[in-house]
C-alpha positions as CSV (number, residue, x, y, z in Angstrom):
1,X,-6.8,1.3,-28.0
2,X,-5.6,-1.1,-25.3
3,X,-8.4,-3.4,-23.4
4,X,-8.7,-1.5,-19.6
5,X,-6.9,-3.2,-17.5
6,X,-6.5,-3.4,-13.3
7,X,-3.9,-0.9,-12.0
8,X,-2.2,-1.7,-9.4
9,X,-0.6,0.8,-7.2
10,X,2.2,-0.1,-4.6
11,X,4.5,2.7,-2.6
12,X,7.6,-0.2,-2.2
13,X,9.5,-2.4,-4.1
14,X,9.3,-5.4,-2.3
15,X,5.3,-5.3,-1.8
16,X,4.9,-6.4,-5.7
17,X,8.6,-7.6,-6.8
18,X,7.5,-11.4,-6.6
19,X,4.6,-10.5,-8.8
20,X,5.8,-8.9,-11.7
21,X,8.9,-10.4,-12.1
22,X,9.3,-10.7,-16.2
23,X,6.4,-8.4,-16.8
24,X,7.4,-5.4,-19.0
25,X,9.5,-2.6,-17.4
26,X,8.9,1.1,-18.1
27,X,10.8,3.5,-15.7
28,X,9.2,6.8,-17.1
29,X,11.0,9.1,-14.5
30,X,13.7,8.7,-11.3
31,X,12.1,6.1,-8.8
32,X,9.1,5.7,-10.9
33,X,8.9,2.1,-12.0
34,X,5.7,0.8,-14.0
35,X,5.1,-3.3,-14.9
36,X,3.1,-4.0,-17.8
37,X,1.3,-7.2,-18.1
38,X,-1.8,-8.5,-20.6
39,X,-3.9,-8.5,-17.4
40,X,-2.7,-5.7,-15.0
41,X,-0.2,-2.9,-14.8
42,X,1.4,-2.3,-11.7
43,X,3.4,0.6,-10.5
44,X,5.0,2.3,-7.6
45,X,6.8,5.4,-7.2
46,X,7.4,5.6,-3.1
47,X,5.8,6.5,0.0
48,X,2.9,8.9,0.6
49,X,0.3,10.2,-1.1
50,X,2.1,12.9,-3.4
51,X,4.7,9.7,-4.6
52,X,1.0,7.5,-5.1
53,X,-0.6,10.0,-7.4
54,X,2.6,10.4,-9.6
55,X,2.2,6.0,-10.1
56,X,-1.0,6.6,-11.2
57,X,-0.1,9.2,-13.7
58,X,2.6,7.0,-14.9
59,X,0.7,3.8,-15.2
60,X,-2.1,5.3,-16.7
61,X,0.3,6.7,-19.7
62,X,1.1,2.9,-20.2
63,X,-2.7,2.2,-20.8
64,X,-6.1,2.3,-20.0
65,X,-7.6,1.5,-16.1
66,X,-10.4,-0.8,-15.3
67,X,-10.3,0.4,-11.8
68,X,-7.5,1.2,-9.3
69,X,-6.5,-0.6,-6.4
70,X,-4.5,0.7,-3.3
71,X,-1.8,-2.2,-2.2
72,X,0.7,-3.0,0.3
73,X,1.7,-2.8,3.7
74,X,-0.4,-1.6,6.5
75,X,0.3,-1.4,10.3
76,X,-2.4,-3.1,12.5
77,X,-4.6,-0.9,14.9
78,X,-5.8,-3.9,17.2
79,X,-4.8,-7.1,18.3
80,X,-7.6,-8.5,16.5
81,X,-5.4,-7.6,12.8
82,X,-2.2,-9.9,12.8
83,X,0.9,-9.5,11.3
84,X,0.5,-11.2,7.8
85,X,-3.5,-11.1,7.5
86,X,-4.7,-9.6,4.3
87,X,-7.4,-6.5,4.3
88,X,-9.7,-5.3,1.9
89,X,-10.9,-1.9,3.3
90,X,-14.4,-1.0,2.5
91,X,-13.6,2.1,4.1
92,X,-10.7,4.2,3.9
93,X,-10.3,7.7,5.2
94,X,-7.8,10.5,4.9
95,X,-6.9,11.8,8.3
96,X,-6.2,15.1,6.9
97,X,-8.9,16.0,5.2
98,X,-11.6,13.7,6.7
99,X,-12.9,12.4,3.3
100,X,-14.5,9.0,3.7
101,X,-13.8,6.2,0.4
102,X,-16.3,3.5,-0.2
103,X,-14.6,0.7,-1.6
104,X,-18.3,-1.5,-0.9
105,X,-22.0,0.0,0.1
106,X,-21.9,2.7,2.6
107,X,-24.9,0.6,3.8
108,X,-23.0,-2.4,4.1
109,X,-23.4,-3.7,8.0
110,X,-19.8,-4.4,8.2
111,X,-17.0,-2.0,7.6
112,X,-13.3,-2.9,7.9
113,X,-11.6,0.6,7.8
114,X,-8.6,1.9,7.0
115,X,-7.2,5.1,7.6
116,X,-4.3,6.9,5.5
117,X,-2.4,9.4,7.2
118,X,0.8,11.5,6.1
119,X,3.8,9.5,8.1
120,X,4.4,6.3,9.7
121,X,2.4,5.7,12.6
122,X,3.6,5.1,15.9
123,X,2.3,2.9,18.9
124,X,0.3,5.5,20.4
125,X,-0.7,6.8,17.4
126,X,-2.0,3.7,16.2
127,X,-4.1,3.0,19.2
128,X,-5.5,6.5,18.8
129,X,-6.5,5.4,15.1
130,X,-8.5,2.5,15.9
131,X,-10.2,4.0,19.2
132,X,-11.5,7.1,17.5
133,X,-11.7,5.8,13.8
134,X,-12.8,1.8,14.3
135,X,-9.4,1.7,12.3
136,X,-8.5,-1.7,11.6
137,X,-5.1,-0.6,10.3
138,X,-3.4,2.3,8.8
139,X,-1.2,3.2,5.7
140,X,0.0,6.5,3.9
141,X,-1.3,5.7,0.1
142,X,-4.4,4.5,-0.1
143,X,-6.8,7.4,0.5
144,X,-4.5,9.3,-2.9
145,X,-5.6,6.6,-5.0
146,X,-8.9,6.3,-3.8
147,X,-9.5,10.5,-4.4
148,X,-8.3,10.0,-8.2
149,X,-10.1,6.8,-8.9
150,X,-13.4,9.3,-7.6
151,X,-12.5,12.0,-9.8
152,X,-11.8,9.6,-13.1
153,X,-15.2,7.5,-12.0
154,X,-13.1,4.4,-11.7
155,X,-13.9,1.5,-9.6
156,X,-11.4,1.3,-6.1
157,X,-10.5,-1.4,-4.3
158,X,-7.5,-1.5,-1.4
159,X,-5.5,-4.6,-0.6
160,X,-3.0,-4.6,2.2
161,X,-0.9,-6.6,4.1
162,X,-0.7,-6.4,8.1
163,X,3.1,-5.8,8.3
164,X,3.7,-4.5,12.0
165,X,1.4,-5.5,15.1
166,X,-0.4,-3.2,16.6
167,X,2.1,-2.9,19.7
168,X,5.0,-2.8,17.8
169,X,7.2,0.0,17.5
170,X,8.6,1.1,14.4
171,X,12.1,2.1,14.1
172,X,12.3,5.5,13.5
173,X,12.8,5.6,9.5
174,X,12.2,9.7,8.8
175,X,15.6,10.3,8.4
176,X,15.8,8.0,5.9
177,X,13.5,8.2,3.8
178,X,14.1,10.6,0.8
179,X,11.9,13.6,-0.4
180,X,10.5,11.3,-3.1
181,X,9.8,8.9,-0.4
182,X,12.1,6.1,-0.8
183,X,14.2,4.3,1.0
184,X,17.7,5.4,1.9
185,X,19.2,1.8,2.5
186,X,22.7,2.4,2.7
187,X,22.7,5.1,5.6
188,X,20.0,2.9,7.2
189,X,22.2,0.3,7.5
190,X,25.5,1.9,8.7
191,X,22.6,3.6,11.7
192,X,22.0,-0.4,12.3
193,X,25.7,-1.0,12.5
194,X,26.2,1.6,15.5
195,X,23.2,0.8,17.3
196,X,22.8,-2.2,18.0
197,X,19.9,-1.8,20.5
198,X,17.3,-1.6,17.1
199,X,18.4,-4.8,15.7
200,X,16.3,-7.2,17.2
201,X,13.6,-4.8,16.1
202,X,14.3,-4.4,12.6
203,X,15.3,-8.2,12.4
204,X,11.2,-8.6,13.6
205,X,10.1,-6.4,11.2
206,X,11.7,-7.4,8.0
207,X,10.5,-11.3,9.1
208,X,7.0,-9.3,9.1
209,X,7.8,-8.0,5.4
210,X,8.6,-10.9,3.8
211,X,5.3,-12.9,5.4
212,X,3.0,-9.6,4.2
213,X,5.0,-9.3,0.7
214,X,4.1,-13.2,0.3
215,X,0.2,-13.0,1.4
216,X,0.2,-9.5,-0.5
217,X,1.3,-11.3,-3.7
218,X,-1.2,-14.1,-3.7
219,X,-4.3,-11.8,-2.9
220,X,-3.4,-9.6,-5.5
221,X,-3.0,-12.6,-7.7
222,X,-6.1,-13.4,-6.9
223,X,-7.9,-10.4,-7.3
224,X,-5.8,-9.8,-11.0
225,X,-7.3,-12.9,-12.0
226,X,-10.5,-12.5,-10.6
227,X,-10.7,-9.6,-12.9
228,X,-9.6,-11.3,-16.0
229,X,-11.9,-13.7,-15.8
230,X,-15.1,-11.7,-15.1
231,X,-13.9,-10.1,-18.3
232,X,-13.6,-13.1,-20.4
């Protein structure tokens, strides 16, 4: 039986691709992608919660966790969480349901929270978040992972990336994004091709990705190693 390892759980490509480049590739269904690694497996399978619970499932066929951990991008709530900083949530609740996951003490006189909902935020809606939740920022994973890392007794952790400001509107992506939530990129880009009114937008907020994918990947680093080596 394999040593438990860390497992990682992303909804995008481009949150982890820097990291696991050269790990092992195991792509155990249609836009489900697991990387193996001696220290960590990582996996992503899309956006939203049903798309996070079929990573887990797949990573955890590969091997054995030692906790799971919630990553990737999250929009910022307030001004006071910039595009680029890195959170680790010691709270995260699910809009939907209300359930509250405690990723530190409950005690803890602190809290930076983050709230998972079912679709991408808006400006308004985002404000709303962190007026009536204390939300620091908000993502559409994290809360899925959290629920199965309860029911398997596992350690939980989150890790995400601010990736749009807290005034910043995001383009609306509904249309397309696929029922298995990923990215339709080709269609995306012919809409950018006859509007041109969005592109200084989406120009803004893949400049956003790439600083969050590049903070993401060395906290996560971090963490990964942090891991191996309080098991050494």
């Amino acid at each position: 039986m394999s040593t438990p390892r860390p497992i990682v759980i992303a909804a995008l490509p481009r949150e982890m691709a820097a990291l696991v480049k050269g790990w092992r590739h195991h792509a155990p269904a249609p836009n489900i992608h697991v990387f193996e690694h001696e220290n960590a497996i990582v996996a992503h399978a899309g956006m939203g919660a049903n798309r996070a619970r079929l990573a887990v499932d797949a990573a955890l066929a590969i091997g054995e966790a030692s906790e799971l951990i919630s990553v990737g991008f999250a929009g910022s709530c307030h001004a006071a969480a910039k595009v680029g900083d890195i959170l680790r949530p010691t709270i995260v609740i699910d809009t939907k349901t209300g359930e509250r996951f405690f990723t530190a003490a409950p005690e803890s006189a602190e809290h930076t929270i983050l709230v998972t909902v079912p679709t991408p935020a808006n400006v308004e809606e985002k404000q709303y978040f962190g007026e009536s939740y204390y939300a620091h920022a908000v993502d559409m994973e994290a809360a899925a992972v959290a629920r199965i890392a309860r029911a398997r007794d596992l350690p939980f952790a989150a890790i995400k990336a601010i990736s749009d400001a807290h005034d910043f509107e995001l383009p609306d992506m509904t249309r397309f994004t696929t029922p298995t939530g990923q990215l339709r990129e080709a269609a995306f880009a012919l809409q950018l091709v006859t509007h041109p009114n969005v592109w200084k937008s989406v120009a803004t907020l893949a400049k956003w990705s790439r600083l969050a994918a590049n903070h993401l990947r060395q906290a996560v680093e971090a963490h990964i190693e942090a891991q191996r080596q309080q098991r050494s």
